[in-house]
MDAnalysis code that builds the backbone (N, CA, C; Angstrom):
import MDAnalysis as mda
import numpy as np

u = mda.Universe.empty(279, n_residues=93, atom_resindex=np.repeat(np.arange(93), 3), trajectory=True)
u.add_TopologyAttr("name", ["N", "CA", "C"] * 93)
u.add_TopologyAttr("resid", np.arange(1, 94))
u.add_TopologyAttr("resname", ["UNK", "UNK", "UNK", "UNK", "UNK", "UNK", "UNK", "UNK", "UNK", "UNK", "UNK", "UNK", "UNK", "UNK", "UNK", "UNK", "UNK", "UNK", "UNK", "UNK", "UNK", "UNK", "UNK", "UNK", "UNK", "UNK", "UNK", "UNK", "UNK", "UNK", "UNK", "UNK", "UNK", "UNK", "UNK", "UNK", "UNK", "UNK", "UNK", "UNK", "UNK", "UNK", "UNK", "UNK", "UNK", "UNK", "UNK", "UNK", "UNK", "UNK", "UNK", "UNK", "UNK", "UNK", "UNK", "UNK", "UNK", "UNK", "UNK", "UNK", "UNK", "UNK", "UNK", "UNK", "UNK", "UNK", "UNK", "UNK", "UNK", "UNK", "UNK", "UNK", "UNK", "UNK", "UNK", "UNK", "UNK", "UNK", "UNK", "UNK", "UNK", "UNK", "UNK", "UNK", "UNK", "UNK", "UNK", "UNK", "UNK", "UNK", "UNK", "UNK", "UNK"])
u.atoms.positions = np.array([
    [-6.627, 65.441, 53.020],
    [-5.348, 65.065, 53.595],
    [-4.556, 66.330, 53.947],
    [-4.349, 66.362, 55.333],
    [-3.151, 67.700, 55.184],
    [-1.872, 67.478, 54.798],
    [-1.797, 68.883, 54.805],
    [0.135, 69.069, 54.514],
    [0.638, 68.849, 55.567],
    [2.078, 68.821, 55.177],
    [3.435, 68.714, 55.877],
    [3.815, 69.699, 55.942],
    [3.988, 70.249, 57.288],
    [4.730, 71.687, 57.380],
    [5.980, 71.623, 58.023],
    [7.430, 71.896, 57.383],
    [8.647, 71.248, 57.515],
    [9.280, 73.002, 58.036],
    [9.813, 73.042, 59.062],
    [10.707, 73.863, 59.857],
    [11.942, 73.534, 59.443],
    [12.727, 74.215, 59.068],
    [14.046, 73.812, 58.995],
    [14.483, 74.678, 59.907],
    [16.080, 74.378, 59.966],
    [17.148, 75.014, 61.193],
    [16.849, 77.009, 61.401],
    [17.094, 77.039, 60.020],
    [17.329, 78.760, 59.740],
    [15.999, 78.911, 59.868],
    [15.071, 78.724, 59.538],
    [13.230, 79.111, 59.506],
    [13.007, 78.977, 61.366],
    [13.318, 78.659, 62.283],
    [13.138, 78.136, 63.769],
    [13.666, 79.230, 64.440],
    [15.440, 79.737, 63.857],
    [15.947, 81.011, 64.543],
    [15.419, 81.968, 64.369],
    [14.922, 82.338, 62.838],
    [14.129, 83.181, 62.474],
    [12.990, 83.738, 63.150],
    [12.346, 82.771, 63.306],
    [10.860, 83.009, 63.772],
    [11.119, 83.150, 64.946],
    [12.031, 82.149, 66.118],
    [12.246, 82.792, 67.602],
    [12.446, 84.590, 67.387],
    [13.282, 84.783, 67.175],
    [13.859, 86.366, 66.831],
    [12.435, 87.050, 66.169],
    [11.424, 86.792, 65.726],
    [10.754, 87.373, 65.329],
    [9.896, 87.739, 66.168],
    [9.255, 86.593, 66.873],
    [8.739, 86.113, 67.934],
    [8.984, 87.112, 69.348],
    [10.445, 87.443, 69.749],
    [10.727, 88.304, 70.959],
    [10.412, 89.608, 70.434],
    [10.497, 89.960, 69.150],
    [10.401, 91.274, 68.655],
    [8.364, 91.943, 68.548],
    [7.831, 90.330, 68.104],
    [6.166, 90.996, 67.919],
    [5.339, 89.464, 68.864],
    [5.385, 89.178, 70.056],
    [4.730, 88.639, 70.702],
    [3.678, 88.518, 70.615],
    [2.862, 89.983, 70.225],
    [1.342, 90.209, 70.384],
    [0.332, 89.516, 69.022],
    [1.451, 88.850, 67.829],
    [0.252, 88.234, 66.764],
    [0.574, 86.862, 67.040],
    [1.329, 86.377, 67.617],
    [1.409, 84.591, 67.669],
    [0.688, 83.763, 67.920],
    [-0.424, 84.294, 68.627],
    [-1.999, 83.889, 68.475],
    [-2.392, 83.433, 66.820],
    [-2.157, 84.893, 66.250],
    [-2.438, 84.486, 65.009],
    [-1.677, 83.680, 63.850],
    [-0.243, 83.929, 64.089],
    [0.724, 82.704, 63.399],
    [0.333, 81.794, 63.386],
    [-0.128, 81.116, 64.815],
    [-0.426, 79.530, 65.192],
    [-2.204, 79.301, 64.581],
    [-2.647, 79.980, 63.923],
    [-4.199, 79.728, 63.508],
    [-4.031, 79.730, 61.894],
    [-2.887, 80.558, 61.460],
    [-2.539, 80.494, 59.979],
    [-1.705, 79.539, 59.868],
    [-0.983, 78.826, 60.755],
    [0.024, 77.397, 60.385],
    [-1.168, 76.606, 60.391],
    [-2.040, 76.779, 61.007],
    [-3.117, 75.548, 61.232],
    [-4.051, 75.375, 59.952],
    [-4.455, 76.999, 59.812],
    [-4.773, 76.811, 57.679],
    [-3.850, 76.644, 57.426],
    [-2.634, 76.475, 56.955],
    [-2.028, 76.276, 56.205],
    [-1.976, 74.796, 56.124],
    [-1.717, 73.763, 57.063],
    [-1.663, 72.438, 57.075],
    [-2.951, 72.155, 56.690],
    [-4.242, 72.973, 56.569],
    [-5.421, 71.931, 56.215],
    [-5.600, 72.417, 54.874],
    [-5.699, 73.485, 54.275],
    [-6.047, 74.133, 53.138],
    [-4.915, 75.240, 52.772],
    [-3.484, 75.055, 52.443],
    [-2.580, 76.369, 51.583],
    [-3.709, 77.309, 50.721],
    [-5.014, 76.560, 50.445],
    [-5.447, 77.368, 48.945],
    [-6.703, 78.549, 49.943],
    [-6.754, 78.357, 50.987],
    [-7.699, 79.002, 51.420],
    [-7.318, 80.256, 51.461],
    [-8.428, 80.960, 50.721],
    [-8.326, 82.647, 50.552],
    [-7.746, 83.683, 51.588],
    [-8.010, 83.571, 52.896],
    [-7.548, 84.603, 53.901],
    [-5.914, 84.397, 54.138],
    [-5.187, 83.380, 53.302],
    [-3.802, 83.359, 53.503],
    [-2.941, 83.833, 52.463],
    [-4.193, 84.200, 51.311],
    [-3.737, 84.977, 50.213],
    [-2.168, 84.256, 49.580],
    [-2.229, 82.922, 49.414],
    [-1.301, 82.170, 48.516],
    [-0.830, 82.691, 47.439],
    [0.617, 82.980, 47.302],
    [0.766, 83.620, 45.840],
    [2.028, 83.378, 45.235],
    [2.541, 82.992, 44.152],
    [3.731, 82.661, 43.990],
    [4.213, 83.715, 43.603],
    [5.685, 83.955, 44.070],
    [6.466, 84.767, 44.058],
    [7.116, 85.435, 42.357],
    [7.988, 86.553, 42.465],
    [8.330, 86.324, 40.907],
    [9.709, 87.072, 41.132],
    [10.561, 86.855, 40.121],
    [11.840, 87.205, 40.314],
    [12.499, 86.481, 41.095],
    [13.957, 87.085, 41.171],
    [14.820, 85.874, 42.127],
    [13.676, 84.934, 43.184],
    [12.934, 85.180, 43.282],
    [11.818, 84.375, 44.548],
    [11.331, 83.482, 43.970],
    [11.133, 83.522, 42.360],
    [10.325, 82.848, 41.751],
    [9.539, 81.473, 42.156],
    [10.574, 80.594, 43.066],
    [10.655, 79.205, 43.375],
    [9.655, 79.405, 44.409],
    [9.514, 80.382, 44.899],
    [9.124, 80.337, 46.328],
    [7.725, 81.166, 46.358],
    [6.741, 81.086, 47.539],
    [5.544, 80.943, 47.565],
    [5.225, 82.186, 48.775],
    [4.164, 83.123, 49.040],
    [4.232, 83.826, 50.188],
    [2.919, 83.625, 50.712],
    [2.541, 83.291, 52.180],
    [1.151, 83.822, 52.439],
    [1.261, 84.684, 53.598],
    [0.025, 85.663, 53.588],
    [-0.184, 86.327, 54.881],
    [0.042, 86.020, 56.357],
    [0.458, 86.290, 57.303],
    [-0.308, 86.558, 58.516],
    [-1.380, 87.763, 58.817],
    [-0.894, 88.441, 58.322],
    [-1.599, 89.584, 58.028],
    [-1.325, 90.940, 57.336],
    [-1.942, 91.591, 57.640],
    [-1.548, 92.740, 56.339],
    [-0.056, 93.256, 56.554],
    [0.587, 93.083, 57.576],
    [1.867, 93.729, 57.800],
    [2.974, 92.628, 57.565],
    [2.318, 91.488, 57.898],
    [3.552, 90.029, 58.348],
    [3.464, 89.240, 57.156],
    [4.393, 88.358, 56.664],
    [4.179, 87.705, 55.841],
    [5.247, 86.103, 56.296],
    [5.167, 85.274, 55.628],
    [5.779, 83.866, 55.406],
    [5.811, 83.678, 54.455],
    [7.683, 83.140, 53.846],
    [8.159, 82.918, 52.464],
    [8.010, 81.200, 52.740],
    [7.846, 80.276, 51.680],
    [7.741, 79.413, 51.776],
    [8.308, 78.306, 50.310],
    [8.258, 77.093, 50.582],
    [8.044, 76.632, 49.275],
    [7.224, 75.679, 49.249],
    [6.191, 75.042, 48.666],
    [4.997, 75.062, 48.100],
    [5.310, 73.717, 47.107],
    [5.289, 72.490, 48.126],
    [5.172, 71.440, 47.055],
    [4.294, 70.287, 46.968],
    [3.783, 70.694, 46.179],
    [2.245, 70.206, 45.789],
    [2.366, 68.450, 45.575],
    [3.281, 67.682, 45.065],
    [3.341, 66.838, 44.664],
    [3.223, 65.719, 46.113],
    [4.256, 66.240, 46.854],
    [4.653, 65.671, 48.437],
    [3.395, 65.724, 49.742],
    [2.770, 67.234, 48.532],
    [1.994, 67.625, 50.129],
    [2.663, 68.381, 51.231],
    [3.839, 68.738, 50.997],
    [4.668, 69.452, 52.012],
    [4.700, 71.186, 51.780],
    [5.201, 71.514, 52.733],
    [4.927, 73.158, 53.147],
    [6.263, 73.780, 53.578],
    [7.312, 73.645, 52.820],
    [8.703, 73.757, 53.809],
    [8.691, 75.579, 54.047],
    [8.622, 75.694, 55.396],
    [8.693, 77.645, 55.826],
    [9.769, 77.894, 55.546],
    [10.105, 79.647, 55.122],
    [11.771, 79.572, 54.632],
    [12.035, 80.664, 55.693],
    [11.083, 82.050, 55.185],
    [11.143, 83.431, 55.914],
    [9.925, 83.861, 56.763],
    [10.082, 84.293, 57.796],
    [8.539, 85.096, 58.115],
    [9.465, 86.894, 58.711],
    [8.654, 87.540, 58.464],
    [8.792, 88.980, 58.797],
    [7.765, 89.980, 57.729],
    [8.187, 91.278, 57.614],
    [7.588, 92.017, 56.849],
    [7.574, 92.692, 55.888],
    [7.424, 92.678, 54.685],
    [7.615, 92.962, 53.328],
    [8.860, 93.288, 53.142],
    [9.837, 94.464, 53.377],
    [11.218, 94.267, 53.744],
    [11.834, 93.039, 53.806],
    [12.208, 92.129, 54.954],
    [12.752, 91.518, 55.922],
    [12.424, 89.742, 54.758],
    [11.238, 89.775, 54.035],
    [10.918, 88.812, 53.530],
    [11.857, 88.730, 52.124],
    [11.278, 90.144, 51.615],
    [11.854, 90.141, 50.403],
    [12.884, 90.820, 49.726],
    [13.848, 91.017, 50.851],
    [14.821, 91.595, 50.817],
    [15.203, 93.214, 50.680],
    [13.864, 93.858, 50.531],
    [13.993, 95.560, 49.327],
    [14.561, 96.705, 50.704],
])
């Protein structure tokens, strides 16, 4: 059964703005939303729960530079996106 992958308002501006800034991986965004709705647990998205203030919240790859903050609820089956950018920009440092 897949997941539910839930966009909210702030996760949509985000990613536009991210989007005009790195055009050239959105190929690959759209192949990691697509694992993500069939398998979160699959290895190349490197699933990992967060720790500290993040704790709640979940990160996987796009790739070695990009990442997506998320939250991760297993019970629903849902996938709600929070942040995407790059280690910075995700996790505030």
């Amino acid at each position: 059964m897949p997941y539910k992958i839930i966009y909210t308002k702030s996760y949509i501006k985000m990613v536009k703005r991210f989007f005009q800034k790195h055009p050239e991986i959105l190929s690959v965004y759209e192949k990691v939303l697509l694992l993500l709705e069939r398998n979160p647990n699959h290895p190349s998205l490197r699933l990992h729960r967060l720790q500290g203030k993040l704790q709640n919240l979940y990160s996987i790859s796009i790739n070695m530079k990009y990442r997506i903050i998320l939250y991760f609820i297993i019970t629903e089956d849902k996938v709600v996106l929070v942040k995407i950018g790059n280690h910075k920009e995700v996790y505030g440092e």
